[in-house]
GULUM-261599 format. One record per residue (C-alpha): residue in one letter; residue number from 1; x, y, z. Coordinates in steps of 0.25 Angstrom, whole numbers, plus 5000, padded with zeros to 4 digits. Example, Ala and Ser with C-alpha at 12.3 -4.5 7.8 and 13.67 -1.06 7.14 Angstrom:
<guse:a | paza:1 | east:5049 | north:4982 | up:5031>
<guse:s | paza:2 | east:5055 | north:4996 | up:5029>
! end
This chain:
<guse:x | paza:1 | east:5415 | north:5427 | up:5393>
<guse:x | paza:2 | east:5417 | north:5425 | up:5408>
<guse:x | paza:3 | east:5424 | north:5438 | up:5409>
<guse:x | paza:4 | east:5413 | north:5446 | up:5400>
<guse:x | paza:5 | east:5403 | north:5438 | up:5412>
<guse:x | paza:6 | east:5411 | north:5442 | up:5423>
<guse:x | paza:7 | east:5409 | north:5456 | up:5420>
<guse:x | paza:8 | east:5393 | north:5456 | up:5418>
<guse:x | paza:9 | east:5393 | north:5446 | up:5429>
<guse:x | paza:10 | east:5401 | north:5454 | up:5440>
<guse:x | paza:11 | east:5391 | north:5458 | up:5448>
<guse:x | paza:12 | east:5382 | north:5449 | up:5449>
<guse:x | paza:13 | east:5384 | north:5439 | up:5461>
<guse:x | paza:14 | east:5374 | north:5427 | up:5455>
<guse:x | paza:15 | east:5383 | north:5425 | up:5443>
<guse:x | paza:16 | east:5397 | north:5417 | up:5443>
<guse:x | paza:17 | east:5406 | north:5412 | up:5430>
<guse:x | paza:18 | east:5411 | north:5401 | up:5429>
<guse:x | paza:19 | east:5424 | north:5397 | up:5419>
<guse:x | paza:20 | east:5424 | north:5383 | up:5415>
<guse:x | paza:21 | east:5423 | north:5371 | up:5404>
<guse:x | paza:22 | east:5408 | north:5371 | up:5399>
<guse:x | paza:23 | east:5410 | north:5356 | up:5398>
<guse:x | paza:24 | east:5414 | north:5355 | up:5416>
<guse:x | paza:25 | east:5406 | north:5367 | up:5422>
<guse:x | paza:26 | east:5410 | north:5370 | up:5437>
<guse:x | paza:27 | east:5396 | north:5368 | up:5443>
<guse:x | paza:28 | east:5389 | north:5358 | up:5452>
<guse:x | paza:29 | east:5379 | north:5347 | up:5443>
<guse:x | paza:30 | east:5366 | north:5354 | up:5445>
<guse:x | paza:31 | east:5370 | north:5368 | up:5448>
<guse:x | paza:32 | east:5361 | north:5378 | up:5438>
<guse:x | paza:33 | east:5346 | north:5378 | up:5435>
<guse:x | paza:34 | east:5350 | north:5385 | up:5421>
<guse:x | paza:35 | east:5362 | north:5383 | up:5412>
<guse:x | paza:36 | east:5364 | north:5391 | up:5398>
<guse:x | paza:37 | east:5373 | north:5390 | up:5389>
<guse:x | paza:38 | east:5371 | north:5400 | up:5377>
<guse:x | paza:39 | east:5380 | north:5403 | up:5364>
<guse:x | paza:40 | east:5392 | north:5394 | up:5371>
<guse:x | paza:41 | east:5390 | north:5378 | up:5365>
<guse:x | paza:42 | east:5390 | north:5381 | up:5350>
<guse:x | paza:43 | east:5406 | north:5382 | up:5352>
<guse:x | paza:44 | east:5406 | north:5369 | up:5353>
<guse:x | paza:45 | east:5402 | north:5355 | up:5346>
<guse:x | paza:46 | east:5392 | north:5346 | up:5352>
<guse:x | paza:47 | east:5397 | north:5337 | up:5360>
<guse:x | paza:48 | east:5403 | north:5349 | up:5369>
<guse:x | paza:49 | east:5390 | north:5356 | up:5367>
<guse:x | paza:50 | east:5384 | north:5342 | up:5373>
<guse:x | paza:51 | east:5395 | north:5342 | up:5386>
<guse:x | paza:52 | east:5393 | north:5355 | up:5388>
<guse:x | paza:53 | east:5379 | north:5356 | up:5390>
<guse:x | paza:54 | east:5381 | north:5342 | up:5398>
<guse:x | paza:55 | east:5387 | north:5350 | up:5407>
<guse:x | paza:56 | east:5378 | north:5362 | up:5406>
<guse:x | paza:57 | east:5368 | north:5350 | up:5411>
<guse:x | paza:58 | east:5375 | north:5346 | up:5423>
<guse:x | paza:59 | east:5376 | north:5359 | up:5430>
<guse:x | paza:60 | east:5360 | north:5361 | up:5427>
<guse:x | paza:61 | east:5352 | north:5357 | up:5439>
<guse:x | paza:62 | east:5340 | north:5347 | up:5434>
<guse:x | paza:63 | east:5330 | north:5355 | up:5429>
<guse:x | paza:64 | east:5338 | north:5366 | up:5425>
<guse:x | paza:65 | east:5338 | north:5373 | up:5413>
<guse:x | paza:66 | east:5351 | north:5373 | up:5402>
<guse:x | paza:67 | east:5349 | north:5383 | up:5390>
<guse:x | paza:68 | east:5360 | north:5380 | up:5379>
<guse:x | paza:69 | east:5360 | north:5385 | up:5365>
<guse:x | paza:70 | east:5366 | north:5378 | up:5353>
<guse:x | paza:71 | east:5370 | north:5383 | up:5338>
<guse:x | paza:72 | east:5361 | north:5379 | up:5330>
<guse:x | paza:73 | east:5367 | north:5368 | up:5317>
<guse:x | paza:74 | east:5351 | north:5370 | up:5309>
<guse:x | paza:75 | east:5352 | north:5384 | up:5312>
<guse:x | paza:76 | east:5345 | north:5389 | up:5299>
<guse:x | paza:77 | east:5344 | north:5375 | up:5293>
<guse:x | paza:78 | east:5358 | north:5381 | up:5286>
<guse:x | paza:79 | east:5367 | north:5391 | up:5294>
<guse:x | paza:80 | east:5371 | north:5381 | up:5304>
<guse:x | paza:81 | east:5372 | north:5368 | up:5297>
<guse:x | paza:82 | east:5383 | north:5376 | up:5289>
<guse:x | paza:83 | east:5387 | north:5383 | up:5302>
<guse:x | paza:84 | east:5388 | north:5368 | up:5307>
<guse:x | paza:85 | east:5396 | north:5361 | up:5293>
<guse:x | paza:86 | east:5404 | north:5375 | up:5294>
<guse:x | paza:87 | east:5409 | north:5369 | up:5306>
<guse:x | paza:88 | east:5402 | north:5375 | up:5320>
<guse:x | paza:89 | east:5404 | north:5363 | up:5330>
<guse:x | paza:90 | east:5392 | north:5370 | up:5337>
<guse:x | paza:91 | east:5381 | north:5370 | up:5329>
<guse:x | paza:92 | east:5371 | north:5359 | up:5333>
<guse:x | paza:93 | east:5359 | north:5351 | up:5326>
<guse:x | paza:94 | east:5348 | north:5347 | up:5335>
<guse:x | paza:95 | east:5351 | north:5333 | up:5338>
<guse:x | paza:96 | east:5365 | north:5340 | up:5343>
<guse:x | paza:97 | east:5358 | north:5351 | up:5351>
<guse:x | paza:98 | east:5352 | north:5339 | up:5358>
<guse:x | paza:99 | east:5365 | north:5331 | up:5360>
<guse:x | paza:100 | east:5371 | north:5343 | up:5364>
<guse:x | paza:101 | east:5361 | north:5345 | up:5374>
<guse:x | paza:102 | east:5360 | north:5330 | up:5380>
<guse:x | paza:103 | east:5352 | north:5322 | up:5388>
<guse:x | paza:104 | east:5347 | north:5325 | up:5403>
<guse:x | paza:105 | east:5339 | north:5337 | up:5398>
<guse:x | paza:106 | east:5328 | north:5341 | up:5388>
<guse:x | paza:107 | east:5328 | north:5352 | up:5379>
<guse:x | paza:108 | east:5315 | north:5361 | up:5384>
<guse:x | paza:109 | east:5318 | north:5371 | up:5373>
<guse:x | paza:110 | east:5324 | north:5374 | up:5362>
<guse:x | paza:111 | east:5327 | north:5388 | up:5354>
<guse:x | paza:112 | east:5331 | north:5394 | up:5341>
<guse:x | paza:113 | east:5339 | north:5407 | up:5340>
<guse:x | paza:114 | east:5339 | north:5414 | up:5326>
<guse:x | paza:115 | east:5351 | north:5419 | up:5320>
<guse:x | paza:116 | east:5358 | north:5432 | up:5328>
<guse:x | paza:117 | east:5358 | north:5437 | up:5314>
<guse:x | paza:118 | east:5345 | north:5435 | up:5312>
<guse:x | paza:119 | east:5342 | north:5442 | up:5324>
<guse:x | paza:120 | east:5350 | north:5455 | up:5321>
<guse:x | paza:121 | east:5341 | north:5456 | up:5311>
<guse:x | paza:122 | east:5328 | north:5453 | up:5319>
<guse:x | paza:123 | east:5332 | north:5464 | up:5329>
<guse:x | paza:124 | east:5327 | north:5473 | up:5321>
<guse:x | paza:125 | east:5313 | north:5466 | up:5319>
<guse:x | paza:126 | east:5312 | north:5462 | up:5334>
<guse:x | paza:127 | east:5297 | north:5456 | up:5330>
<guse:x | paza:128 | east:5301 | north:5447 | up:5319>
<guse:x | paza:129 | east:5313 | north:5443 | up:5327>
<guse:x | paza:130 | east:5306 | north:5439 | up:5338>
<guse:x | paza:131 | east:5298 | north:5431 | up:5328>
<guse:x | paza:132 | east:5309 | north:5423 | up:5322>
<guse:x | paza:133 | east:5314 | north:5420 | up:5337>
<guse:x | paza:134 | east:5301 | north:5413 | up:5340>
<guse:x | paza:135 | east:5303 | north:5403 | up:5327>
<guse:x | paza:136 | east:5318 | north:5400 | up:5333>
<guse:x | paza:137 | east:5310 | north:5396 | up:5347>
<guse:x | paza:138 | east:5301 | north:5385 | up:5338>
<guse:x | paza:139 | east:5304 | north:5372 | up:5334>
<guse:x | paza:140 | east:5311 | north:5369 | up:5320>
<guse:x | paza:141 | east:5315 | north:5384 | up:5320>
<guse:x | paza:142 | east:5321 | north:5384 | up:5332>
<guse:x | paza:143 | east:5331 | north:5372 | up:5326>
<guse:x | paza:144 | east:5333 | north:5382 | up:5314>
<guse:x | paza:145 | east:5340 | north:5394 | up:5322>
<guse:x | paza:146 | east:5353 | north:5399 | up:5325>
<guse:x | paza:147 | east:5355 | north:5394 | up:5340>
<guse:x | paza:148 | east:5347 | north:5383 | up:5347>
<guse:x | paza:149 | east:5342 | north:5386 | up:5362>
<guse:x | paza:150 | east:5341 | north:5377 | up:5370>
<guse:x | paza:151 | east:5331 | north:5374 | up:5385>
<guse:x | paza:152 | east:5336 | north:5361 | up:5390>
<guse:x | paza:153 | east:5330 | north:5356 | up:5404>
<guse:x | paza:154 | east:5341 | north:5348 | up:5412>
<guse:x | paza:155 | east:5332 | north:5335 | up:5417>
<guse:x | paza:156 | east:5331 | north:5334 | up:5432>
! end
């Protein structure tokens, strides 16, 4: 992935990559006012989903924001919670999402993203797509879809 990022990022003088242990990133406490981390911690099982965002946290200035998504165990009510016996360390209930998260921040937001299947579908009924994406944003439903989003304020 660094070397895919190194070409699209060649030429631009404002982005750096850095290599390192997601668990012991090489930056100051307090160094970014926004820190993502998308489609990465569902490798993994809680507890290392919980250091690593620990660590996401310390390198995010107080204030800042930290946007981290999670796969979903309640996904469909069915599909993860078999996904989950099946054996995917990675997919977290809601009380896990919120250990994972931890303490020093407060979740601002959270967002449901339907199934990418689904979506190949709703590409052709863009209207009706847009639709079912708007229930995924609303609470339950947003607990009911594929991936979880989530805002999370670092507290200053």
């Amino acid at each position: 992935m660094l070397t895919c990022a190194k070409g699209k990022a060649a030429s631009d003088l404002r982005c750096s990559l850095a290599n390192a242990v997601a668990q012991q990133l090489p930056f100051p406490d307090a160094t970014f006012d926004v820190v993502t981390s998308l489609n990465f911690l569902h490798l993994f099982n809680v507890k290392t989903q919980r250091a690593m965002i620990a660590e996401m946290k310390r390198v995010l200035k107080p204030g800042g924001l930290l946007l981290v998504d999670f796969a979903n165990a309640l996904n469909g009510l069915v599909l993860g919670l078999f996904r989950r016996w099946g054996g995917k360390v990675g997919e977290l209930l809601p009380g896990e999402i919120r250990y994972a998260i931890g303490d020093d921040c407060r979740i601002a937001r959270i967002y449901g993203a339907p199934l990418p299947a689904v979506w190949r579908i709703f590409q052709h009924f863009p209207r009706f797509g847009a639709t079912i994406e708007k229930i995924a944003y609303v609470p339950p439903f947003n607990w009911l879809a594929q991936g979880i989003y989530c805002k999370v304020l670092k507290n200053t």
